[in-house]
N, C-alpha and C positions, 0 to 999 in steps of 0.2 A: 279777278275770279280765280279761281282754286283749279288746278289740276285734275285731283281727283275732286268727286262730292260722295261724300258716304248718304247714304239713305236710311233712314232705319222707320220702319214700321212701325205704327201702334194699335196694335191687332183688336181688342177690344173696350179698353178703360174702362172707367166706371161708371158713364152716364145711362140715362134710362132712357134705353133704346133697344134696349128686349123687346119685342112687338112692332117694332116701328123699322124695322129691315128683316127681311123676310131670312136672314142666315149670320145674327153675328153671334160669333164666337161663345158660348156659355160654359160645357163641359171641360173639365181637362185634356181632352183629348180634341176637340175643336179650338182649343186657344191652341196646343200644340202644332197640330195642322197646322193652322192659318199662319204661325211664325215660320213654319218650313216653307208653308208656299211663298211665303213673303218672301220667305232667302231665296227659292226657285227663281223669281222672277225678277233678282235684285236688289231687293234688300240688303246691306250690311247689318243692318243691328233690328232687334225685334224687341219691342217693349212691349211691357206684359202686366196685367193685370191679371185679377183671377176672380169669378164668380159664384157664387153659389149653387152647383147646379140644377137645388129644384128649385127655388125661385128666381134667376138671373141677376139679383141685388149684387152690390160688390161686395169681397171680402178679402179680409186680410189672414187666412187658414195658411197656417203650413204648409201642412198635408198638401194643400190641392194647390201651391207651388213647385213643394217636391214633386208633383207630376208630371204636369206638363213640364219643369226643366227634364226629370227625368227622360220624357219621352222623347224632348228633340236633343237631348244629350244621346240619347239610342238610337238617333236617326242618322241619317249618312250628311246632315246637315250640319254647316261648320257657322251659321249664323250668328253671331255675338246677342246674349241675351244682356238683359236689361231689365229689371227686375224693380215695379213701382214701389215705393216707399209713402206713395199719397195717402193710403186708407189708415184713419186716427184722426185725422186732424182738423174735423168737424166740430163749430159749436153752434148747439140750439139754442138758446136762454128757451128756461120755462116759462112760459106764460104768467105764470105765479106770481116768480121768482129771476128774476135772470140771473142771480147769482148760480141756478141750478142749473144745469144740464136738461134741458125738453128733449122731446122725442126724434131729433133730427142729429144729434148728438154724436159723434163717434171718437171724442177725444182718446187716445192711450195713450202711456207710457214711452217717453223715444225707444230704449229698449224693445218694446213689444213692435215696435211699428218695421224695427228694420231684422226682428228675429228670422225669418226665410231669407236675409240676407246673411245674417250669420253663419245660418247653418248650410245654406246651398250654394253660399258663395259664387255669385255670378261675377263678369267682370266689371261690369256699368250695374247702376241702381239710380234711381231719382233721390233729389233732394230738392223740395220744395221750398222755396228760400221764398216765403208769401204769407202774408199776414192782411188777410182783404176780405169786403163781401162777397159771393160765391154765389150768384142768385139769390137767395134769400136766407141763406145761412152765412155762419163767418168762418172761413179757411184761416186756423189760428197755429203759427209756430214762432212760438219765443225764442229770444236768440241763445238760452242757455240749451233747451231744446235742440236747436240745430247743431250746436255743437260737439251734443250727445251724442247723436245720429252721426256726424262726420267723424267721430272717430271711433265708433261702430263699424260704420265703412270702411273704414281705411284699414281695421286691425282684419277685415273680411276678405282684405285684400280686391275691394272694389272703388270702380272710380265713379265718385259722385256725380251725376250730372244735375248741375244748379239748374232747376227749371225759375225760371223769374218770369211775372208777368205782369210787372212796370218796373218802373226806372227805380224808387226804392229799392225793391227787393234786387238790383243789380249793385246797389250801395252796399245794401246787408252780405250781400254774396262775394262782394268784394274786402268784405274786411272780413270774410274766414278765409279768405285764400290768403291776405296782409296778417295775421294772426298765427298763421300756420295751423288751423284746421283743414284747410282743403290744400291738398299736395298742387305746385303748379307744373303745367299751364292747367288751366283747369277748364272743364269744358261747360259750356251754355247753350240752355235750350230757352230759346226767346218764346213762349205761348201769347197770342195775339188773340183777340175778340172774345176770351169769355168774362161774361158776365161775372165782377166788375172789374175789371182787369183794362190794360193798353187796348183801345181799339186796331182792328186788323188794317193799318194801312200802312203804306210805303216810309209816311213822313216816319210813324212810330218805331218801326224796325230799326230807322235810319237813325234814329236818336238814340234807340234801345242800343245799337250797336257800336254807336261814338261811345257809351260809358264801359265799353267794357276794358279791361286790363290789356295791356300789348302783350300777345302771345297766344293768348288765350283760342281756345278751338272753339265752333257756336255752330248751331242749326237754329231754325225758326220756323212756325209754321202757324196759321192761321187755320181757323172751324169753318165748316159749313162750305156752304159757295167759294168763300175766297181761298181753300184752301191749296187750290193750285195757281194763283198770281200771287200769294205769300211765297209760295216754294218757288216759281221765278224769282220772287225780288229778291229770296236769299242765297240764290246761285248765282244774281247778279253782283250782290253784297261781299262774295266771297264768301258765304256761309254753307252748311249741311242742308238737306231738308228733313221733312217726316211728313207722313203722309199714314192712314189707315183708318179704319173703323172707326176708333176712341177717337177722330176728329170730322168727319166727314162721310156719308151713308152713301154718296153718288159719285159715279164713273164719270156722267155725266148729267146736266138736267132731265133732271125726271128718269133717270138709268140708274137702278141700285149697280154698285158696285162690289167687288170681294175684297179683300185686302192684296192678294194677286193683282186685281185689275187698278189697283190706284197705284202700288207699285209701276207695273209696269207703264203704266200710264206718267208717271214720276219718272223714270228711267227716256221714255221720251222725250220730256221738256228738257231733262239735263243736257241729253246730247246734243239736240238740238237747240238750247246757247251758245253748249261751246265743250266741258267740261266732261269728263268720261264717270263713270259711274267706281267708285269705290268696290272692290270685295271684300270680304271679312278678313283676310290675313292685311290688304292692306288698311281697315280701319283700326286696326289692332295696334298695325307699327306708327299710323298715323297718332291715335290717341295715346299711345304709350301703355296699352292693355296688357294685362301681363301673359297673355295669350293662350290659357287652355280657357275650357269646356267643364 
């Protein structure tokens, strides 16, 4: 096991769960929030989507990333943001035509997809290294694509985090860190149980984490229910965890939770293995972040 474990939040993603918890994160100023409380209560790193906020759909808007960084860059909170690079990467087939793009569709340009990364330069950003079904659409990133995006990132002065969510895309991930697109060690966010991706169990993790590169940094974290016996198994593993909203709605069964209380709820399992909880200054020196805000 690891010394320290850094924690990092993911305050609201992009699933459709507007409605279906009674306080998650929509406005600029509520994803903000929820990242600070998340550092209040523990959190190192706060991963960040952003929504639209008169209908809560996701979105990929500038503007309404430069805010919320804005606003917890204004705060007296020193949290390491993290900034999703997921929204593009959607395909529909039309009904028609598959050739076409249907209504479920959100393909962009690598360019367009890591632009609020460009310009607001956080330290960490996602890089979705997954090419799979997605519930009933297909999460599609070519590998000249991802290429693009990494050195987008890298000129942003941000460090990629390879999200993988099977043992391919740990393949793919590992020949742009051998390739020299991704600077090493490089870090890994192992995603467990979405739909169609690794199922969320012990063996998967365990397999997930035999491939990765020696050196290499990793967190992992499973949806729903399991999401705190994933975040055991990866402080058992000697990994990171994550924990928040964009994965899991409950504190407990049948208990909505805040992203506060899955933190600090997170902060108690770690201790109680063994391992002490990471700050922002030390996830910084750990990850090799180039350390401002």
């Amino acid at each position: 096991m690891l010394d320290k474990v850094i924690i990092t939040c993911a305050v609201t993603g992009s699933g459709d769960t507007v409605g279906k918890h009674p306080a998650i994160p929509v406005t600029p100023e509520q994803i903000a929030r929820a990242a600070i409380e998340a550092g209040e209560a523990g959190a190192a790193i706060a991963h960040i989507h952003v929504r639209d906020p008169r209908t809560g759909k996701p979105s990929r808007d500038v503007a309404l990333f430069r805010e919320v960084v804005e606003r917890i860059r204004a705060s007296n909170s020193d949290i390491v943001l993290n900034l999703s690079c997921g929204a593009g990467g959607r395909y529909d087939p039309h009904p028609e035509d598959p050739r076409l793009h249907g209504p479920g569709s959100t393909m962009a340009q690598p360019a367009d997809r890591v632009r609020h990364v460009t310009e607001l330069k956080p330290e960490i950003c996602s890089l979705d290294v997954a090419t799979m079904n997605m519930g009933e659409v297909a999460f599609v990133h070519v590998p000249r694509h991802l290429r693009e995006m990494a050195r987008l990132m890298r000129d942003a002065g941000a460090k990629p985090e390879l999200e993988v969510f099977d043992t391919g895309h740990v393949r793919l991930a590992r020949h742009l860190v051998d390739t020299g697109f991704v600077d090493a060690p490089p870090l890994f966010q192992v995603v467990l149980g979405v739909a169609w991706g690794a199922p969320q169990t012990p063996e998967s993790m365990m397999h997930m984490r035999s491939l990765l590169p020696a050196g290499a940094h990793w967190a992992a974290f499973g949806i729903s229910r399991m999401e705190f016996p994933m975040a055991a198994q990866a402080v058992l593993l000697g990994g990171h965890v994550r924990v928040g909203l964009e994965d899991n709605l409950y504190v407990e069964k049948g208990v909505f939770g805040s992203n506060a209380h899955l933190v600090e709820k997170a902060v108690r399992l770690v201790r109680e293995i063994g391992p002490e909880v990471a700050t922002p200054a030390e996830a910084r020196a750990l990850l090799g972040l180039r350390g401002t805000q």
